[in-house]
Backbone as JSON Lines, residues from 0, in Angstrom:
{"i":0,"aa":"X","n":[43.47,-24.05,-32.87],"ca":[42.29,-24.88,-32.72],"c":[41.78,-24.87,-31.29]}
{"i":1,"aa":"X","n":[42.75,-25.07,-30.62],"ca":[42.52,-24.61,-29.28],"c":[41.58,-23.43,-28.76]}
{"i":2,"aa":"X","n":[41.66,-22.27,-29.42],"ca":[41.11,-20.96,-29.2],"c":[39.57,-21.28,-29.44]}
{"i":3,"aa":"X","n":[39.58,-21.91,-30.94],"ca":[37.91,-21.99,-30.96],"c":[37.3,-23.16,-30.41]}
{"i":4,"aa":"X","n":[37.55,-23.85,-29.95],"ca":[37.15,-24.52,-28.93],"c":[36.87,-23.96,-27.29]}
{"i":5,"aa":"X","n":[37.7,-23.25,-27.26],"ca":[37.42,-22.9,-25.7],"c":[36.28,-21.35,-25.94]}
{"i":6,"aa":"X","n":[36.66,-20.77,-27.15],"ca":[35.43,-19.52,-27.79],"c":[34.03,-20.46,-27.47]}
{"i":7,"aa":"X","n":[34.1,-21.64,-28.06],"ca":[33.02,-22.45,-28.24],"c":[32.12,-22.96,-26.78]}
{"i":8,"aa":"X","n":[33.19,-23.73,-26.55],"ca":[32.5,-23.6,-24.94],"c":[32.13,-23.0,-24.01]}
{"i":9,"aa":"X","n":[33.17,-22.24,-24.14],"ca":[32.95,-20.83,-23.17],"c":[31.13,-20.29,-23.58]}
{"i":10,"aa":"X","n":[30.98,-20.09,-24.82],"ca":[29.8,-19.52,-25.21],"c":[28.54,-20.62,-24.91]}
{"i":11,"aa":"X","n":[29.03,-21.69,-25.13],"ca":[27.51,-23.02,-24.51],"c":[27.63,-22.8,-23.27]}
{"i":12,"aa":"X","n":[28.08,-22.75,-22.35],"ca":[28.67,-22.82,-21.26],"c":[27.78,-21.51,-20.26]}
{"i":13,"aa":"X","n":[27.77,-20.44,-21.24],"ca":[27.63,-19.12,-20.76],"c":[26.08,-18.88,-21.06]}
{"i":14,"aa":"X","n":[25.97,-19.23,-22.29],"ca":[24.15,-19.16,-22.57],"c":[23.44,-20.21,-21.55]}
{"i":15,"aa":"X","n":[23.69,-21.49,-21.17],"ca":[23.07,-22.62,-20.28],"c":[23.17,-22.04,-19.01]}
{"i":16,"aa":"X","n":[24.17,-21.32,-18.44],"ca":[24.25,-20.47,-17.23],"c":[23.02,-18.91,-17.27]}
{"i":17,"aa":"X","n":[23.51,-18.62,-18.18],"ca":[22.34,-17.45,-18.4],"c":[20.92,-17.45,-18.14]}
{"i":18,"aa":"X","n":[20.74,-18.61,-19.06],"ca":[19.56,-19.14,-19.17],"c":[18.54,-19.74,-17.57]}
{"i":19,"aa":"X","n":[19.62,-20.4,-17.28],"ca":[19.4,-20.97,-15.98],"c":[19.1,-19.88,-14.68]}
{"i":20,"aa":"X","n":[20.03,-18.57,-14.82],"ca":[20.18,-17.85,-13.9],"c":[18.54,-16.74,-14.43]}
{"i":21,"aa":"X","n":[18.29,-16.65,-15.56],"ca":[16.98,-15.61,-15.46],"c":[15.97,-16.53,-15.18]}
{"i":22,"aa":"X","n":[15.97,-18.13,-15.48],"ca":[14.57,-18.36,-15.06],"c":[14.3,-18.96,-13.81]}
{"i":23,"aa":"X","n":[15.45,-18.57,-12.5],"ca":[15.81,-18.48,-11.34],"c":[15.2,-17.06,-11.16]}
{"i":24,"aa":"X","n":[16.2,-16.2,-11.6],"ca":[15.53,-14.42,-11.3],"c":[14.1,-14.7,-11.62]}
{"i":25,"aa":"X","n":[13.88,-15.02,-12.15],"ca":[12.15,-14.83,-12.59],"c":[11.19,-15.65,-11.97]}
{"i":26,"aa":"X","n":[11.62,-16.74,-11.56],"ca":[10.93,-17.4,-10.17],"c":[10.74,-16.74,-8.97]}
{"i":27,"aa":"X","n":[12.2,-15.97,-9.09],"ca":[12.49,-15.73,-7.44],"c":[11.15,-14.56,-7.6]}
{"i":28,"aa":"X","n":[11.01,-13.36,-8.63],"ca":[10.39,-12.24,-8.71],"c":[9.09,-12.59,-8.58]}
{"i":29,"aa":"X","n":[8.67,-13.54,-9.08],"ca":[7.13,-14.04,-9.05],"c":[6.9,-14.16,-8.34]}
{"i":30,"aa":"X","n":[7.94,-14.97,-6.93],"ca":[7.31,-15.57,-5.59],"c":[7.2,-14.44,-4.53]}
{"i":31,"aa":"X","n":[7.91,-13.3,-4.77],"ca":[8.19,-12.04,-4.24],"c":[6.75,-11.25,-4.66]}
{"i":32,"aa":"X","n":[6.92,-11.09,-5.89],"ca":[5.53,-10.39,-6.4],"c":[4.57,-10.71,-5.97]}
{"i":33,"aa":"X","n":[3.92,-11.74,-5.37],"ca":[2.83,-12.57,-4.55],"c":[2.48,-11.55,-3.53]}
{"i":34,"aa":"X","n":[3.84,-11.44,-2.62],"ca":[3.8,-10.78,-1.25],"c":[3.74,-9.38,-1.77]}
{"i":35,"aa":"X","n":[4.17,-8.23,-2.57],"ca":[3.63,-7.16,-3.13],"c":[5.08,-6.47,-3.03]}
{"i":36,"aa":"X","n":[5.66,-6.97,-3.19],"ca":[7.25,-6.17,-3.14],"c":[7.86,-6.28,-4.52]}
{"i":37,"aa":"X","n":[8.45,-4.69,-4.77],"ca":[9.27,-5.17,-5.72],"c":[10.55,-4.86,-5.84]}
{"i":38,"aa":"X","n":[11.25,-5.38,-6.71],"ca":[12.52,-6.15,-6.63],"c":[13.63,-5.53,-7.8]}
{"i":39,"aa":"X","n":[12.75,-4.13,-8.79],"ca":[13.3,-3.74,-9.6],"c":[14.78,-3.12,-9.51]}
{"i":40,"aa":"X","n":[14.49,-2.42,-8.03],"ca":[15.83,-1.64,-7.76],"c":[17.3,-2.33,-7.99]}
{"i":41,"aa":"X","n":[16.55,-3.9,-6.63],"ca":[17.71,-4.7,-6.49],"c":[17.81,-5.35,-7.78]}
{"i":42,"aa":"X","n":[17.78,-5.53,-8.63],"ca":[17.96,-6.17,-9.84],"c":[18.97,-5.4,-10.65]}
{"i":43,"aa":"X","n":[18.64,-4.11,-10.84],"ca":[19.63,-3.04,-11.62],"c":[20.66,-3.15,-10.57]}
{"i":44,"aa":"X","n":[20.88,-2.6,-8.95],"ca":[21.74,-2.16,-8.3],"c":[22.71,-3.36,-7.93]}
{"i":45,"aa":"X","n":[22.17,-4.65,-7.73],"ca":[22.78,-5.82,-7.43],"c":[23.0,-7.0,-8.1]}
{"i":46,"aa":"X","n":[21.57,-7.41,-9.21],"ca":[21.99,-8.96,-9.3],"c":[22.75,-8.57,-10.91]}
{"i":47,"aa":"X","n":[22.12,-8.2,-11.42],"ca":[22.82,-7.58,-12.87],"c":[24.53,-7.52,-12.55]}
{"i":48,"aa":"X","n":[24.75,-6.38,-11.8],"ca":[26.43,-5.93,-12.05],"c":[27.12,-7.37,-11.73]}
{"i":49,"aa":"X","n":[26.19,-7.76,-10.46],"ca":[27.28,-9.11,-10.16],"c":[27.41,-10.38,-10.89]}
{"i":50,"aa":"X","n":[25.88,-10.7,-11.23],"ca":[25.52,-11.7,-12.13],"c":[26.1,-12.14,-12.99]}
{"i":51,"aa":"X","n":[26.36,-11.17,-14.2],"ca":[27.16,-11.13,-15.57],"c":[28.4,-11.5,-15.74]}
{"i":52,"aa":"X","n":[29.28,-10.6,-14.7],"ca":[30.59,-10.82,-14.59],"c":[31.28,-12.61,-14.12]}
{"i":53,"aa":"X","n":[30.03,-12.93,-13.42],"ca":[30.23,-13.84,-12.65],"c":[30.2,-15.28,-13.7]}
{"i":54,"aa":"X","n":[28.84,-14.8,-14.51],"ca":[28.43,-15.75,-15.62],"c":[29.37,-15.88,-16.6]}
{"i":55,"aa":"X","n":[30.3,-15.04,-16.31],"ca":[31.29,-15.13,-18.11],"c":[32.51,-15.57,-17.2]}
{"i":56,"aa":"X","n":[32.95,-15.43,-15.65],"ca":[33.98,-16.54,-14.92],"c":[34.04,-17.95,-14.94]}
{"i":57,"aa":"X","n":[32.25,-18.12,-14.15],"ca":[32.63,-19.57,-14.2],"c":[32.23,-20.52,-15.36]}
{"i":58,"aa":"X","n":[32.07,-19.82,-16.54],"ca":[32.62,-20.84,-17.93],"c":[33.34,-20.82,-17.99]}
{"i":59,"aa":"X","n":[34.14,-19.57,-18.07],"ca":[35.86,-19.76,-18.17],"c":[36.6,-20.69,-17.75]}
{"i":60,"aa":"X","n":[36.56,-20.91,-16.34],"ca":[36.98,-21.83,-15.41],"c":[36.46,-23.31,-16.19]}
{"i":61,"aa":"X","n":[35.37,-23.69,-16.8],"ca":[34.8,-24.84,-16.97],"c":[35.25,-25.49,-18.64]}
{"i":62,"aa":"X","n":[35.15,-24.18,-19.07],"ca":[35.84,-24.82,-20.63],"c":[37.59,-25.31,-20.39]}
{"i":63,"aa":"X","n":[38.39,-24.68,-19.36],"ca":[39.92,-24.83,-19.51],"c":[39.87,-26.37,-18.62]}
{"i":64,"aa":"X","n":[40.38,-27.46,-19.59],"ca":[40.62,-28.62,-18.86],"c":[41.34,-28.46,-18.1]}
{"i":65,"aa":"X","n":[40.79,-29.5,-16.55],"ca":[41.49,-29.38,-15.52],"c":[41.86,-28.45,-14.65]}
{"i":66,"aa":"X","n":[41.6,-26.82,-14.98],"ca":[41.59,-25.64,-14.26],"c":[40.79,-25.52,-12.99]}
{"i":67,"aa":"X","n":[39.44,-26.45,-13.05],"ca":[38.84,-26.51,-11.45],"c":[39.93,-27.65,-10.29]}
{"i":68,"aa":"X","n":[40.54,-28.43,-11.08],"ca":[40.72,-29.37,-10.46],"c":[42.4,-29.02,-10.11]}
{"i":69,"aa":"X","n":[43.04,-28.39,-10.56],"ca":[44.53,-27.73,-10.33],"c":[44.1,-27.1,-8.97]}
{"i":70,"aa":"X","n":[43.23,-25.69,-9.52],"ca":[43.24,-24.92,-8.22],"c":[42.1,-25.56,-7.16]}
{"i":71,"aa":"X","n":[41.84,-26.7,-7.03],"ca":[41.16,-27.05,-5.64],"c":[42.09,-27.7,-5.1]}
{"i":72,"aa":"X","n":[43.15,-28.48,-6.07],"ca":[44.24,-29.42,-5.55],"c":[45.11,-28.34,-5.2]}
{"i":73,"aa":"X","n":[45.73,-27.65,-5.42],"ca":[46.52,-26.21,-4.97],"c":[45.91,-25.47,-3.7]}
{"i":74,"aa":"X","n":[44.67,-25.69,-3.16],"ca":[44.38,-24.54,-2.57],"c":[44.4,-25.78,-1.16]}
{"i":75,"aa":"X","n":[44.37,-26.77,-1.13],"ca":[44.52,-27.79,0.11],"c":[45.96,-27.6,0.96]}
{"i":76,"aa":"X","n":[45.95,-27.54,1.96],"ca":[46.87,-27.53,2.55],"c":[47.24,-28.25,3.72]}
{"i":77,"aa":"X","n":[46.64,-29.38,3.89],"ca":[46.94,-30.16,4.37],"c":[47.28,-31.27,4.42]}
{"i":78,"aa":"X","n":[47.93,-32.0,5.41],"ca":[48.9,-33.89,4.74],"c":[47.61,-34.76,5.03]}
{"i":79,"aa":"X","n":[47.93,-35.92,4.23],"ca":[47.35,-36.94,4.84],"c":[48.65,-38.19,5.66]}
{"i":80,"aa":"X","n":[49.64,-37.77,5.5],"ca":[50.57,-38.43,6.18],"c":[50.29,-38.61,7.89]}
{"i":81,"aa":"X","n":[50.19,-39.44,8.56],"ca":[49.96,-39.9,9.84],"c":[51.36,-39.05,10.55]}
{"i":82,"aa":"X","n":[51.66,-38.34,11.22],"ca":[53.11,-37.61,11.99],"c":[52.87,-38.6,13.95]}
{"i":83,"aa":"X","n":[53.67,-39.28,13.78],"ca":[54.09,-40.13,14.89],"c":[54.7,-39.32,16.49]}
């Protein structure tokens, strides 16, 4: 039960990110397109390869309870103990 639940989220998770991230790209291209530049290259060569991979991480990270909050508490390394 576990599995389709996190299938589940993972996938809301990933379309609301998607979604969010092209009608960002597509702002950004419009406001670019104004000035007369275009942006096709970097789109195939850069935001694509990185984009995608990136979009199917951080659901991952967001559907597994408590997985942001382990590794931020893990990655601190410092006391709050007062040393006299």
């Amino acid at each position: 039960m576990d599995f389709v639940r996190f299938t589940g989220e993972l996938a809301i998770y990933y379309t609301l990110l998607a979604l969010g991230g092209a009608v960002l790209v597509g702002l950004t291209f419009a406001a670019v397109k104004v000035v007369g530049a275009d942006l096709e290259q970097v789109l195939t060569d850069w935001i694509l390869p990185f984009a995608v991979p990136g979009a199917l991480a951080v659901p991952g990270a967001l559907a597994v309870p408590g997985a942001l909050v382990v590794a931020a508490t893990a990655s601190c390394s410092f006391s709050w103990t007062r040393s006299s």
